[in-house]
C-alpha positions in Angstrom: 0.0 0.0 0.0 1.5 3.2 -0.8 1.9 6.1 1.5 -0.8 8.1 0.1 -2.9 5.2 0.2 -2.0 4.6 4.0 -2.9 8.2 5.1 -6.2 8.1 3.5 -7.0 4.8 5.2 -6.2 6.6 8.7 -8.3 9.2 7.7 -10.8 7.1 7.3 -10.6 5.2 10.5 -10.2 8.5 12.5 -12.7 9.9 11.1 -15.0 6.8 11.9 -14.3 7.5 15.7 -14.3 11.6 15.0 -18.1 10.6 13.7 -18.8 8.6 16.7 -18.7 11.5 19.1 -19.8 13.7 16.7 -22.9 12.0 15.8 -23.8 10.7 19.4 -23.1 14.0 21.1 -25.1 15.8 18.5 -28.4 12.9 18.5 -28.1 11.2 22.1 -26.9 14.7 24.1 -30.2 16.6 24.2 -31.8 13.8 24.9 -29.9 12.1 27.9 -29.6 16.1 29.3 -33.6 15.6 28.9 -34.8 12.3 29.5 -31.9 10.6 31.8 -30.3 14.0 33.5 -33.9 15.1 34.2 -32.9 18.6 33.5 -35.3 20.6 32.1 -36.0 21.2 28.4 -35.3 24.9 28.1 -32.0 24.9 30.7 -31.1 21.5 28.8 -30.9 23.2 25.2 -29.2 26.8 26.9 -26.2 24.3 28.1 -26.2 22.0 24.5 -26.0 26.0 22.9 -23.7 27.3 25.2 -21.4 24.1 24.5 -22.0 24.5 21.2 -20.7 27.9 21.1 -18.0 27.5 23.1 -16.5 24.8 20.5 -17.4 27.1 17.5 -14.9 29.9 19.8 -12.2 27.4 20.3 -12.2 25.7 16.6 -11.3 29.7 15.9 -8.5 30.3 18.4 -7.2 26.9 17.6 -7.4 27.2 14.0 -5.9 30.7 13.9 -3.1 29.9 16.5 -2.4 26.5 14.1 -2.7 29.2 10.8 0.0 31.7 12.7 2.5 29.5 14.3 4.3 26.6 12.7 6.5 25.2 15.9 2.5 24.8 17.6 1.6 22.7 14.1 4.1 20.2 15.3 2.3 19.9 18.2 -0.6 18.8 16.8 0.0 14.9 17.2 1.0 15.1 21.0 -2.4 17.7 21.4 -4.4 15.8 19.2 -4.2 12.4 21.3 -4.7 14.0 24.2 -7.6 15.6 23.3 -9.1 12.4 22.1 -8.7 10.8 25.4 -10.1 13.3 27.5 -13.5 13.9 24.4 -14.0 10.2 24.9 -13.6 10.1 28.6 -16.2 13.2 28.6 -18.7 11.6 26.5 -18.9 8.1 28.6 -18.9 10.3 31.4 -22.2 12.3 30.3 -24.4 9.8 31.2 -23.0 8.7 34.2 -24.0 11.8 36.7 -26.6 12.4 38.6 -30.0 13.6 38.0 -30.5 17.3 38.1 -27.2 17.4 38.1 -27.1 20.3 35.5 -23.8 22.7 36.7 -21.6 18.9 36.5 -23.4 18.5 33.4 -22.7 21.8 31.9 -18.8 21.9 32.6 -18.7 18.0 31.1 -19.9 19.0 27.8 -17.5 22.7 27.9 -14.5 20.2 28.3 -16.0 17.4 25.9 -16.6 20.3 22.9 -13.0 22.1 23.9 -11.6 19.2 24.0 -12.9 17.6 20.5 -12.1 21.0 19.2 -8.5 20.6 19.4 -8.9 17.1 17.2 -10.8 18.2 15.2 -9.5 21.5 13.8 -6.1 19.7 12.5 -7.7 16.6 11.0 -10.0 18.7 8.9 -7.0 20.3 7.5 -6.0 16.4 7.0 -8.6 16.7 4.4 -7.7 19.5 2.4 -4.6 18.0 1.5 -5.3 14.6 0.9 -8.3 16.3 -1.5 -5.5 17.9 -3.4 -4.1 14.2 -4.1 -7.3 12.4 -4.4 -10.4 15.1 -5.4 -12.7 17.1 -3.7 -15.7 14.8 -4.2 -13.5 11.8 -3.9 -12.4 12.7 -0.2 -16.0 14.0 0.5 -17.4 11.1 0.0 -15.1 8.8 1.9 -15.6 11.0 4.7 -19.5 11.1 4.4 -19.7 7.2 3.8 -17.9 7.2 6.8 -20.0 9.9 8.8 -23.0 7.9 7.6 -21.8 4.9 8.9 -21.4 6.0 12.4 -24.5 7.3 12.5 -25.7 4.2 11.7 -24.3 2.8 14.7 -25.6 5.6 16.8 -29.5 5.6 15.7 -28.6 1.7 16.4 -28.0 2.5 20.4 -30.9 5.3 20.0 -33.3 2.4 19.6 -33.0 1.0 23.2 -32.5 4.5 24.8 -36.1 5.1 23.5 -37.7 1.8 24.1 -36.5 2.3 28.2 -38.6 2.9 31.0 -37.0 4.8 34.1 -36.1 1.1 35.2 -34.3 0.4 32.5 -31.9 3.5 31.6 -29.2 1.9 33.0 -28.9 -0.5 30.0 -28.9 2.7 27.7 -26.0 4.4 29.6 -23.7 1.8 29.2 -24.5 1.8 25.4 -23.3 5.5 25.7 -20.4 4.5 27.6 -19.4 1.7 25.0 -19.5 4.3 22.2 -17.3 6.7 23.6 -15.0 3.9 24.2 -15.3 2.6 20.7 -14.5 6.2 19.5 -11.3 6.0 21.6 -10.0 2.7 19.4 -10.5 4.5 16.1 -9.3 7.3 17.1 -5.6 5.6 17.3 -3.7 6.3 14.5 -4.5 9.9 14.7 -1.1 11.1 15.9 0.6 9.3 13.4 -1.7 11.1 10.9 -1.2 14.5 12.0 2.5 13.8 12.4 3.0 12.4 8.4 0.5 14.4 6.3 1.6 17.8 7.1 4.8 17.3 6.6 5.0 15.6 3.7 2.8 18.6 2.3 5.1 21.0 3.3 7.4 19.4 1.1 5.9 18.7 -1.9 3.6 22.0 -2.1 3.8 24.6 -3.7 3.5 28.1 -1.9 0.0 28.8 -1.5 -1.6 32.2 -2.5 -2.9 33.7 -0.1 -6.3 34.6 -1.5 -7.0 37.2 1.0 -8.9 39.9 -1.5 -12.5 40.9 0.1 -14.4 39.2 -2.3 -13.1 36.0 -1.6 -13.3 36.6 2.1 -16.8 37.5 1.8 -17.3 33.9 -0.1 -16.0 31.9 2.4 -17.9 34.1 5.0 -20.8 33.8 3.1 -20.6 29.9 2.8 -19.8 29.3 6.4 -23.0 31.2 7.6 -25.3 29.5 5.6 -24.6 26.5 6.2 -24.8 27.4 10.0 -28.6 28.1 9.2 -28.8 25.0 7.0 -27.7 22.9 10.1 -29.4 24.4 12.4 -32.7 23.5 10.7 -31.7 19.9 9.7 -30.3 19.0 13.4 -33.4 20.0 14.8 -35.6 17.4 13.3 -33.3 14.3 14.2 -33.8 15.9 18.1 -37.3 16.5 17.7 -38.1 13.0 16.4 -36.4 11.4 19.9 -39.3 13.3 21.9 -41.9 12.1 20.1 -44.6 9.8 22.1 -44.7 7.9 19.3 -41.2 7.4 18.9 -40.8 3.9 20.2 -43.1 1.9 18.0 -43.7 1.2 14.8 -41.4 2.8 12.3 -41.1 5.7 14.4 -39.0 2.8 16.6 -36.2 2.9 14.3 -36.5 6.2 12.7 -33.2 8.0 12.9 -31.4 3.8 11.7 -33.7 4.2 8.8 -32.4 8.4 8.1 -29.1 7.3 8.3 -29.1 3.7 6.6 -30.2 6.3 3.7 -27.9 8.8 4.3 -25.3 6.2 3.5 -27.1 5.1 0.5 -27.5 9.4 -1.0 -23.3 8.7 -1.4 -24.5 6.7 -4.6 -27.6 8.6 -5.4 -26.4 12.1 -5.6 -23.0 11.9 -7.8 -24.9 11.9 -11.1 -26.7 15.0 -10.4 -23.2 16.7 -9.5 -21.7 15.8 -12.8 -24.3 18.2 -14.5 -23.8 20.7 -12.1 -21.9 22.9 -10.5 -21.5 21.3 -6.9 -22.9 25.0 -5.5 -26.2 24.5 -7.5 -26.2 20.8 -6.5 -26.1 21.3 -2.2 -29.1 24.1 -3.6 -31.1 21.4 -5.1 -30.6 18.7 -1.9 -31.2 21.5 0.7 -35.0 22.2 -1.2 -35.1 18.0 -1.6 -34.7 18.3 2.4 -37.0 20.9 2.9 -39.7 19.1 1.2 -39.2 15.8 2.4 -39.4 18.0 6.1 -42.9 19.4 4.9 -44.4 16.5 4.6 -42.9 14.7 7.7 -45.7 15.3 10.2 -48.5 14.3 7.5 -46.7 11.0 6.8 -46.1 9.8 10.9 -50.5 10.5 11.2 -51.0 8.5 8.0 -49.0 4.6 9.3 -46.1 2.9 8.6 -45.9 2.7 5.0 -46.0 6.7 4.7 -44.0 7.0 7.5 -41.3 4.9 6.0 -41.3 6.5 2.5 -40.7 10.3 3.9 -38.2 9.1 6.3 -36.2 7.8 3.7 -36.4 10.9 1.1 -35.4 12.4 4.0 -32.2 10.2 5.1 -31.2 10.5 0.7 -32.0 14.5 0.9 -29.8 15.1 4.4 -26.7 13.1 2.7 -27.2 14.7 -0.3 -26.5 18.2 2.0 -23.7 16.9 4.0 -22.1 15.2 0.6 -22.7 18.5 -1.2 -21.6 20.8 1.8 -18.3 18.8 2.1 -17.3 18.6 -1.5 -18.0 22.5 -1.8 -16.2 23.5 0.9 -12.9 21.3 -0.1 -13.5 22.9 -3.7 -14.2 26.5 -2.5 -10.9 26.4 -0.5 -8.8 25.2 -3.3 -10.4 28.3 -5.3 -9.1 30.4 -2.7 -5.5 29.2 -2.6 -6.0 27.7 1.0 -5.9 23.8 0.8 -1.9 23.5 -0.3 -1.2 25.6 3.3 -1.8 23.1 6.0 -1.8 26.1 8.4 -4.1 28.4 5.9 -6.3 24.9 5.8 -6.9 24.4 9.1 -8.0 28.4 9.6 -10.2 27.8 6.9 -11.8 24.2 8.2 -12.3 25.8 11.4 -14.3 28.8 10.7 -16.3 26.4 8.7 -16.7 24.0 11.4 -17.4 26.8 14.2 -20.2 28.2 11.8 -21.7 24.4 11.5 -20.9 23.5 15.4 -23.0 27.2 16.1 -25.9 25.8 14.2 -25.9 22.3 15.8 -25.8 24.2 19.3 -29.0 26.4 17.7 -30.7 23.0 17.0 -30.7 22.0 20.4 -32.1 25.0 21.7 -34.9 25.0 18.5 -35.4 21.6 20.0 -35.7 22.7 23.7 -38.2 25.7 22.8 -40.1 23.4 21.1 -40.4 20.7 23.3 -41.4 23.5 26.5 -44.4 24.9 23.9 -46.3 22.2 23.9 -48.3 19.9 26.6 -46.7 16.1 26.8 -47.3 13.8 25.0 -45.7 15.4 21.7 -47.2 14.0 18.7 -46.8 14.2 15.1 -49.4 17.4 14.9 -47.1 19.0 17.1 -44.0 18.4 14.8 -45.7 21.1 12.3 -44.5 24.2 13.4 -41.2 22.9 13.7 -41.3 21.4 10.0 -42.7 24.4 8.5 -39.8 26.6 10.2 -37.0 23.9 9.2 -38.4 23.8 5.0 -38.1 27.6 5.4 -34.9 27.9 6.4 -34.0 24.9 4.0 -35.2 27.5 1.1 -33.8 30.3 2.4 -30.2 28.4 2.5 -30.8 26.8 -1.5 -31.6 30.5 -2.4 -28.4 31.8 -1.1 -26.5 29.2 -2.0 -27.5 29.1 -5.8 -24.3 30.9 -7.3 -24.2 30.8 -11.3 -20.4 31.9 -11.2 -19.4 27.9 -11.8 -19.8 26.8 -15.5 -20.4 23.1 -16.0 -16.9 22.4 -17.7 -15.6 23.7 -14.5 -17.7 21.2 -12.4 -16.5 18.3 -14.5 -13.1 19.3 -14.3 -13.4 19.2 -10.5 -14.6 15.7 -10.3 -11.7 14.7 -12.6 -9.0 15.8 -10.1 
């Protein structure tokens, strides 16, 4: 296997256990704060929000300190394995306190979020380079096959945490506590990573642009905060589906392993569409596929099973279809802007991104706590409404600014050939 070859398999396998505390703290967090914590809904979504914010603020520091000093980048493998023990030993921990225990709570999900933070910010720039080798839509769709896969393995544990009683939360605990340590395996090789693919970068790139002119400033800007809205809106309805009364029979039992079983399959589904289009237009089109599927959401839980199970799945394709499209846009749009052969310009870039998407998730969960303390128990799907018809707007609103007729179609294809 060739070294190239070698660092894109650690990617991978990092990345699986970056996605496992990704996607568990932003599916199974509200909900334990809720339902196992026994804090309350609006005080549990102020503390998933103020975490939130407080990792958007340190993938900035961290990004600009890694963007500004090179003897801290060669820090990155010793910081980045450290982090990783203490974001897994957070997670497990999570579930684990006491309930009403919401100050212990609060200060284990600031040190989880700081903590994952200071992974996070350097593997992203991982990306950028090993997109300049491999392709922007290649490496975005490793990563999101990969994303979707751990999600699959967290709507898995989601299924007992809703089917227990009060008697039988212990079971769904440990579940929590195995996937933080599961996290913790994958998570391995990531020193070696950080310590190999920078380096070798810095040898064989070329000096990078800087691409500082406004207008190209305002284009990343612009990107970043849109898709803070965009995930804002789609986070919301993965939470929102967890308080549902119905949400432990039926198809409504398995609902978020169905989203993200099709999630995985969108990685297939969507590619076509992006070789006609320019990859901006194409993350348009899947953010109003989402926002429809999101419409009709409520009207398909009142109508059974069978209804139930076809939105959910146009759902699961239209959300990978956002995260493939957001990911392989980014990696493009930071290659346009002269940023992805730096590996300290890259991870600047990665982690304004990441802080604008890590703002929105920490919006979702207080969307989802508003929404929960508006309406009498038990929630139903009437009640998820309001909440859909908020999400599809926003949905449109993100598609309209996102539709950008700059990118010709021979440019598109030429992107997917690199």
């Amino acid at each position: 296997m060739r070294p190239g070859q070698r660092q894109l398999l650690a990617f991978g396998v990092t990345h699986g256990g970056k996605s496992l505390l990704w996607a568990g703290s932003d599916a199974l967090f509200l909900y334990t704060l809720i339902e196992i914590l026994e804090i309350s809904p609006p005080l549990a979504g102020g503390l998933f929000i103020l975490a939130s914010f407080s990792n958007a603020l340190m993938d900035g520091l961290w990004g600009r300190a890694l963007s500004r000093t090179p003897a801290l980048q060669a820090r990155t493998p010793v910081v980045g394995a450290g982090a990783a023990v203490l974001a897994c030993a957070m997670f497990a921990l999570l579930p684990l306190l006491g309930p009403g225990a919401a100050l212990a709570a609060g200060l284990v999900l600031l040190a989880f979020r700081c903590a994952f933070s200071l992974l996070d910010v350097p593997h992203n720039a991982v990306a950028a380079v090993l997109a300049g080798t491999h392709g922007h839509l290649a490496v975005a769709r490793w990563r999101t096959a990969i994303g979707a896969g751990a999600a699959l393995v967290v709507a898995a544990t989601a299924i007992p945490l809703l089917m227990a009683n009060a008697a039988g939360t212990g079971t769904a605990k440990w579940l929590l506590v195995a996937l933080g340590g599961g996290a913790l395996v994958m998570l391995a090789p990531l020193p070696w990573l950080l310590a190999t693919v920078p380096r070798e970068a810095m040898r064989s790139a070329a000096p990078a642009r800087p691409g500082t002119d406004a207008a190209r400033r305002w284009d990343l800007l612009r990107f970043c905060l849109v898709q803070m809205v965009g995930f804002a809106a789609l986070a919301s309805v993965g939470k929102a589906i967890l308080h549902l009364d119905i949400a432990g029979t039926g198809v409504m039992a398995n609902a978020l392993l169905l989203i993200a079983a099709l999630r995985l399959a969108s990685i297939w589904i969507w590619p076509p569409l992006t070789a006609r289009l320019p990859l901006s237009t194409s993350l348009s089109v899947a953010y109003l596929a989402t926002g429809a599927a999101v419409l009709l959401l409520p009207v398909s839980i009142g109508h059974g099973d069978i209804a139930a199970l076809a939105v959910l799945g146009a759902y699961g394709v239209a959300v990978g279809g956002v995260i493939l499209m957001v990911w392989s846009r980014f990696s493009e749009l930071l290659a346009q802007l002269d940023l992805a052969a730096d590996r300290g310009a890259a991870a600047y870039g990665y982690s304004l991104f990441t802080a604008a998407t890590k703002i929105g998730l920490g919006l979702s969960g207080l969307m989802t706590g508003l929404w929960i303390a508006d309406h009498a128990p038990p929630l139903d799907a009437s009640d998820l409404s309001n909440l859909a018809l908020i999400v599809a707007t926003l949905c449109a609103i993100c598609a309209a600014l996102g539709w950008r007729g700059r990118s010709s179609r021979r440019a598109a294809m030429l992107t997917l050939r690199t």
